[in-house]
C-alpha positions as CSV (number, residue, x, y, z in Angstrom):
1,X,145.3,61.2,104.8
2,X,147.0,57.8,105.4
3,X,146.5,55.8,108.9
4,X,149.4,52.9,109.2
5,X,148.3,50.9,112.0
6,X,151.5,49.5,113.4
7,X,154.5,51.9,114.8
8,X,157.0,48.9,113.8
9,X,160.0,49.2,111.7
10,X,157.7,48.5,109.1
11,X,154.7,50.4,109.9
12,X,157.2,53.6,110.6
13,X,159.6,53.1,107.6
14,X,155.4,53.2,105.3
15,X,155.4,56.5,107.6
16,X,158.5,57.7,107.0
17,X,158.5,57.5,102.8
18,X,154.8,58.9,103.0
19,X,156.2,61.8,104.6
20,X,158.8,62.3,102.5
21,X,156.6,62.3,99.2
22,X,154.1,65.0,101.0
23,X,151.5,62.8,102.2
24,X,149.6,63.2,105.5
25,X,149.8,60.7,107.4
26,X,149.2,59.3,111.0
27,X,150.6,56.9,113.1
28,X,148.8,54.6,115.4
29,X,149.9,52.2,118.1
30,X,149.4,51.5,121.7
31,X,153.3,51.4,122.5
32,X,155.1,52.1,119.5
33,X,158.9,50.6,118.6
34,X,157.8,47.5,121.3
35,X,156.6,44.5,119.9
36,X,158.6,42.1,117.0
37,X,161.0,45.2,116.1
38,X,162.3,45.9,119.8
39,X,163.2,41.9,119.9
40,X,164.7,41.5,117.0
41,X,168.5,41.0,116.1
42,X,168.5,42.8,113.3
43,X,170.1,40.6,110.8
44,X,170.1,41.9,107.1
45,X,171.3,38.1,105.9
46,X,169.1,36.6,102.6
47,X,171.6,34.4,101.9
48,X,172.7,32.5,105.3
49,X,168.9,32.3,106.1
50,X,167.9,30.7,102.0
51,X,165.6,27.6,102.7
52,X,164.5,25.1,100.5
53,X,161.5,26.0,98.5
54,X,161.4,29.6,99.2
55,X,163.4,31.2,96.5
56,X,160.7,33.9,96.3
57,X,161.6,35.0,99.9
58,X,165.1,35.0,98.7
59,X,164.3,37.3,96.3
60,X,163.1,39.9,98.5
61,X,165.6,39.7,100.8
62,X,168.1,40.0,98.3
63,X,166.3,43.0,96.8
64,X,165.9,44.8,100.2
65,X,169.4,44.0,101.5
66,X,170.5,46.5,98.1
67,X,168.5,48.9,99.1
68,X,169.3,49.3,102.9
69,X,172.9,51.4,102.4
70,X,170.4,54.6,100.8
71,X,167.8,53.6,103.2
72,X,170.4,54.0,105.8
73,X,171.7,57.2,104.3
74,X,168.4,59.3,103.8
75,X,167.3,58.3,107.3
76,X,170.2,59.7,109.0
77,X,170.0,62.8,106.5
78,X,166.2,63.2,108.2
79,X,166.7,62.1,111.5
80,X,169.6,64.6,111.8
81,X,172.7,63.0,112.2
82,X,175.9,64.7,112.4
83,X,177.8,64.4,109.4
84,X,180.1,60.7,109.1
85,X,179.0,57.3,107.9
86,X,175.6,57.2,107.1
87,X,175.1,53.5,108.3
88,X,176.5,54.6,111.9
89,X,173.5,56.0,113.0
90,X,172.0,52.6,113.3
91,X,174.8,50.5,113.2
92,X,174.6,49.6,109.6
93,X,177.6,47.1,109.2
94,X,178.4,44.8,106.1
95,X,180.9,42.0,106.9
96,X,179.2,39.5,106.4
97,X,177.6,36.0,108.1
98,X,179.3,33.5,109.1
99,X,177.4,29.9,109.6
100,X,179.1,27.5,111.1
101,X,178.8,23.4,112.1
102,X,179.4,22.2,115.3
103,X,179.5,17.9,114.3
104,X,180.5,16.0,111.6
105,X,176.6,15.6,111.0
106,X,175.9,19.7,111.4
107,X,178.2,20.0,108.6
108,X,177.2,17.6,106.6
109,X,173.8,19.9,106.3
110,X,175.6,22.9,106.2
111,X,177.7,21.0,102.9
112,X,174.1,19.8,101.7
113,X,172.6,23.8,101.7
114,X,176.0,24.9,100.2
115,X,174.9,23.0,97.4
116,X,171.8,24.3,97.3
117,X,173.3,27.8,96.7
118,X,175.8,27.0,94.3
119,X,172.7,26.1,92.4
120,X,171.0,29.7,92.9
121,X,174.0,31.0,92.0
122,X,174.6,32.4,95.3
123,X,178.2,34.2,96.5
124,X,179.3,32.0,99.8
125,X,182.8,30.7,100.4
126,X,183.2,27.0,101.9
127,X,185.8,27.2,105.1
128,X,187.6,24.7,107.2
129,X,187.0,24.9,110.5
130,X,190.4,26.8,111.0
131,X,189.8,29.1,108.1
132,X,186.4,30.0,110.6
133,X,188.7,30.5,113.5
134,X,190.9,33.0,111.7
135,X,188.1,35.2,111.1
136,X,186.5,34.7,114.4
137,X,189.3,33.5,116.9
138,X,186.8,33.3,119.6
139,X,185.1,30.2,118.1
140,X,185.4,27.0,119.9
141,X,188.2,24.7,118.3
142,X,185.3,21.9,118.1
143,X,183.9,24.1,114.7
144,X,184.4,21.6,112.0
145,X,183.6,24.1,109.6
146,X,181.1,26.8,107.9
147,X,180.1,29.2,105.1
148,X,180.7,33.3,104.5
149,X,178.0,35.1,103.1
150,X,180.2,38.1,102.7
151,X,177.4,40.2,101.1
152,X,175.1,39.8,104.2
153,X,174.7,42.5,106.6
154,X,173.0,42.9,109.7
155,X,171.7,46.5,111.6
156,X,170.4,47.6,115.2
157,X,166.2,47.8,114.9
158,X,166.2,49.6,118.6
159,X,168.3,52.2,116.7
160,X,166.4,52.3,112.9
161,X,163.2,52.9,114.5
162,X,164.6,55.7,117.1
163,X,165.6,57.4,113.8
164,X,162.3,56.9,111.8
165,X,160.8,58.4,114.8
166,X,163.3,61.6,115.1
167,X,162.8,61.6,110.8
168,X,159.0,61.7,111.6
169,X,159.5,64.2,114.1
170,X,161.3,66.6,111.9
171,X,158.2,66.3,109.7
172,X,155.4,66.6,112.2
173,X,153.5,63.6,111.3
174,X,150.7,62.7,114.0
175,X,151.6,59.6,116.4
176,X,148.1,58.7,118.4
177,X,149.2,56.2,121.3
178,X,146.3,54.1,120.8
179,X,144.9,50.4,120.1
180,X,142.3,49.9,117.2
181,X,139.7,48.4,117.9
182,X,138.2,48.1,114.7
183,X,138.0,49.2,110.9
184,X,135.3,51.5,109.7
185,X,133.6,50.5,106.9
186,X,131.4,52.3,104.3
187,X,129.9,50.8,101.2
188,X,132.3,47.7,101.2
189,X,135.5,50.2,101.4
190,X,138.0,51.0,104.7
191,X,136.9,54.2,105.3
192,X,139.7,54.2,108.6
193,X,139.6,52.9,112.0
194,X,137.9,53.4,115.9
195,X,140.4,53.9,118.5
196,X,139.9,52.6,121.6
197,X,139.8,54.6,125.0
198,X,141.2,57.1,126.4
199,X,140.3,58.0,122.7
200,X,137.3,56.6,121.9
201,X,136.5,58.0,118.5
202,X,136.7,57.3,114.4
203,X,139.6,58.2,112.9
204,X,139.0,58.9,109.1
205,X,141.3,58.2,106.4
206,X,141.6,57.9,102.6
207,X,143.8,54.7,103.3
208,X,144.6,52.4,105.8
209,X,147.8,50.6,106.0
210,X,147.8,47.5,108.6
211,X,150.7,47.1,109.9
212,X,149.7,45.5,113.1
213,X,152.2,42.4,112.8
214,X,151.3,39.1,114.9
215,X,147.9,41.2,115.7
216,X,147.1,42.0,112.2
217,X,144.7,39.1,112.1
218,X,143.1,40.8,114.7
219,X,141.4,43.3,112.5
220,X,141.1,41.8,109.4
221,X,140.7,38.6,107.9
222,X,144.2,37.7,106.9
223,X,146.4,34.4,107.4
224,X,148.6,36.0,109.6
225,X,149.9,34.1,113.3
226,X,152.0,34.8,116.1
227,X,155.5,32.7,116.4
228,X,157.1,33.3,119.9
229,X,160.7,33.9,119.6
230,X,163.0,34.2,123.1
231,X,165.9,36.2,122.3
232,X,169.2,37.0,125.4
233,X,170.9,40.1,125.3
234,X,174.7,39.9,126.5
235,X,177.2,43.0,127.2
236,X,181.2,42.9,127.6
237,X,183.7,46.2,127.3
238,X,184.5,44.8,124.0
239,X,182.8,43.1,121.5
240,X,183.4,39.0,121.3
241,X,182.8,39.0,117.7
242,X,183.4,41.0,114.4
243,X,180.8,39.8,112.4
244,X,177.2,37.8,112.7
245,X,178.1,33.9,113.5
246,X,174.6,31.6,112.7
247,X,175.2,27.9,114.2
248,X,174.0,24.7,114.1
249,X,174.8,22.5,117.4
250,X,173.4,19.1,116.6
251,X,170.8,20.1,114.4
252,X,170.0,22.9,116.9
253,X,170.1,26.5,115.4
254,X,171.2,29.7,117.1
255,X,172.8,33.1,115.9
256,X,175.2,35.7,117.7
257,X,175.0,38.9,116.2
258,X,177.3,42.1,117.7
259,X,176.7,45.2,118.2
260,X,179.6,47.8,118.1
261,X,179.4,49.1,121.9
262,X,179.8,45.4,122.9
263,X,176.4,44.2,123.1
264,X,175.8,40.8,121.6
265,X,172.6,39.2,120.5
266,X,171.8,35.7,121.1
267,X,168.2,34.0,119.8
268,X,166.5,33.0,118.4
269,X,163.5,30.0,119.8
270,X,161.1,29.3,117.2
271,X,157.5,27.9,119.4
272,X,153.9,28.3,118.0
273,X,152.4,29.3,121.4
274,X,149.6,31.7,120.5
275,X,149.9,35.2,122.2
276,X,152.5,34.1,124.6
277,X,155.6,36.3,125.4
278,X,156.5,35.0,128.9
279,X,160.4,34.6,128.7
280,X,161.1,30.7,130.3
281,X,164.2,29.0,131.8
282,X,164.3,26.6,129.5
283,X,164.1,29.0,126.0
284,X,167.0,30.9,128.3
285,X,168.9,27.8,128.4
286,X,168.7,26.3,125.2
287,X,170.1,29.7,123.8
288,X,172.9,29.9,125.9
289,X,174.1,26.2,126.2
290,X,174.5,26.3,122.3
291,X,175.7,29.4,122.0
292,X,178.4,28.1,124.4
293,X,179.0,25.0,122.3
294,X,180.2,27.8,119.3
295,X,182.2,30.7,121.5
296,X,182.9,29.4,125.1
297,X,183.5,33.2,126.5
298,X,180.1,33.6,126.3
299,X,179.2,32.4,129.7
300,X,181.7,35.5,130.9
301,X,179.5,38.1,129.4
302,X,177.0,40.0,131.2
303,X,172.9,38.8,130.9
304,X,171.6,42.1,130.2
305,X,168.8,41.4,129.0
306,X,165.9,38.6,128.1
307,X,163.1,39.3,126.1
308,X,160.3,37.3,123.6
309,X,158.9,39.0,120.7
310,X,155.7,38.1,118.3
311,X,156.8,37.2,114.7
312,X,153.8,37.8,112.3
313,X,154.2,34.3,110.4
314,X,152.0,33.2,107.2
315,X,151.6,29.9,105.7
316,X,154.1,30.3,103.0
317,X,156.7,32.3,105.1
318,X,156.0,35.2,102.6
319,X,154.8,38.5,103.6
320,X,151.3,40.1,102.5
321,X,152.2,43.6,100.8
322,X,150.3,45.5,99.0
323,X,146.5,46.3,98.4
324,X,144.2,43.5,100.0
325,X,141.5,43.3,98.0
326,X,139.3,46.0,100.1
327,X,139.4,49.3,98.8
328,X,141.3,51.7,101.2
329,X,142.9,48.8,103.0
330,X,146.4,48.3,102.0
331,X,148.3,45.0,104.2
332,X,151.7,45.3,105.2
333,X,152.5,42.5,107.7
334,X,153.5,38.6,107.8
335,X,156.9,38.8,107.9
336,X,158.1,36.2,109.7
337,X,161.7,36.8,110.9
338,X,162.4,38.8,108.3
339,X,161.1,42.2,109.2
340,X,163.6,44.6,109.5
341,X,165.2,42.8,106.5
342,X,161.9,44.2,104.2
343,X,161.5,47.2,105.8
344,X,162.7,49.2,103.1
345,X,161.2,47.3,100.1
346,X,158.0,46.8,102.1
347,X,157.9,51.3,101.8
348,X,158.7,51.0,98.0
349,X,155.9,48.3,97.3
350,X,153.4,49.9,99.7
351,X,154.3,53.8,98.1
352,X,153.6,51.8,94.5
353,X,157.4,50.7,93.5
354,X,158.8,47.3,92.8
355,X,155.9,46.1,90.9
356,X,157.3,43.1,89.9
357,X,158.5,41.9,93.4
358,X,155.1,43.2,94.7
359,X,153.3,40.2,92.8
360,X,155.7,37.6,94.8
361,X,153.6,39.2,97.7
362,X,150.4,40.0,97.1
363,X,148.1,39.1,99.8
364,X,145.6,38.2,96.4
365,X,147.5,34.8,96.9
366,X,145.5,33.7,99.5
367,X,141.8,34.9,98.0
């Protein structure tokens, strides 16, 4: 039997793929589908997020942003969706991020990175500022200008991991609603893990997957630390936007990401405050005023929500997949903001697939 510690979109999706090759397996987390997952915006977006120096994250990206459509698909085939588009069933859309400059000097360092992916030989389309306001009319008329990344894509998380958990459901798979306290250990091996009360007892297993996210650290020695992000929810009748819009508002970044029942997603603060998720005026703020500095109607919409979520971060920004160097402990955490992104390549390295891609994240990097 397999224990994934972690009932996160990454820790479920493991689940979900064990399941379907006829695997035992268990499930456990104190409050599944809450931590880093529930925050998140969802964005499927490689290419509008590339950074200097981390081409191998691009990679990754790229290769789990082709995998998400049949991801999509063979979810809602297990989870039971009525018959339509596949992607519906967690609001799976593909049109494409739009980053935009607020000044003269914000595009100046959008111009810079456009450079920077001519020479990866990435697909993005240079727009006037006008050109950006055609696509998304409710942009201020102070936009100077922006990028498409018409191959990005973006998803809800609150929706993927309702449907890993109906997929699950559908093939019984155990869900113990516990916290681990610790890994058992026999003759240098994971052996499984001791849950904590009302439990209080070893759980035995031939593998253990951590997925723990920003707590993974907590239970093994891995490089793995929490980065707070604050994140606003905001609901109209109609959606404000057709597509994802990523900013920068004098060197300040933000991202507006809708949802198709009008919901719009606004984050995301970036602060290295330990185990903090208090949600502050000021992260509330800073959000809004420069989301207001890109679409003005923003300040109309409803504040339905504020929330701060954990992001598992590693020193390189890459994730730790695959086997950890412990027999029967197999590491599935550290992505940064990019966890829904990998969920479906982090499955195929974990279930023994993309063995070239698993190498850009081994967690052997850091032994």
């Amino acid at each position: 039997m397999d224990v994934i510690v972690g009932g996160g979109i990454a820790g479920l999706a493991i689940a979900w793929r064990l399941a379907r090759s006829g695997r035992p397996v268990t499930v456990v987390d104190p409050a599944p589908c809450s931590g880093a997952s529930h925050a998140a915006a969802g964005m499927l977006a490689p290419v509008s997020e590339v950074t200097y120096t981390e081409e191998p994250l691009l990679r990754l990206g790229i290769a789990s942003l082709r995998m998400w459509p049949a991801f999509a698909a063979e979810l809602a085939a297990d989870a039971g969706a009525a018959s339509g588009e596949p992607g519906a069933l967690v609001d799976l859309r593909e049109d494409g991020t739009l980053d935009v400059a607020f000044s003269a000097d914000d595009l100046a360092v959008l111009d810079e990175l456009a450079g920077f992916m001519d020479k990866l030989g990435l697909r993005v389309e240079r727009l006037t500022g006008r050109e950006c306001r055609r696509l998304e009319p409710m942009l201020s008329p102070a936009v100077r200008g922006g990028l498409l990344a018409p191959d990005d894509a973006w998803v809800d998380p609150r929706r993927v991991t309702r449907a890993l958990r109906a997929a699950l459901d559908r093939r019984g798979f155990a869900l113990i609603p516990a916290r681990v306290t610790g890994l058992l250990r026999e003759a240098g091996a994971v052996r499984g893990v001791r849950l904590a009360e009302p439990y209080a007892r070893d759980l035995h297993a031939d593998r253990v997957v951590l997925a723990a996210g920003a707590w993974s650290g907590e239970l093994a020695d891995v490089p793995v630390r929490p980065v707070k992000g604050q994140i606003i929810r905001l609901r109209s009748p109609q959606p404000l936007l057709t597509r994802c819009v990523r900013g920068m508002v004098h060197g300040s970044h933000v991202y507006l990401v809708p949802r198709g029942d009008g919901e719009l997603v606004v984050g995301a603060t970036q602060e290295e405050l330990g185990f903090d998720t208090r949600v502050t005026a000021g992260g509330v703020y800073e959000l809004l005023r420069d989301a207001h500095e890109l679409v003005p109607g923003v300040t109309e919409l409803e504040l339905a929500e504020t929330i701060a979520g954990l992001r598992p971060g590693t020193p390189d920004n890459l994730p730790l997949i695959g086997p950890s160097g412990t027999p029967g402990l197999v590491l599935a955490t550290g992505h940064h903001r990019g966890g829904v992104l990998l969920a479906p390549l982090t499955a195929a390295i974990v279930l023994g697939e993309q063995s070239e891609l698993a190498a850009l994240c081994s967690p052997e990097r850091f032994r």
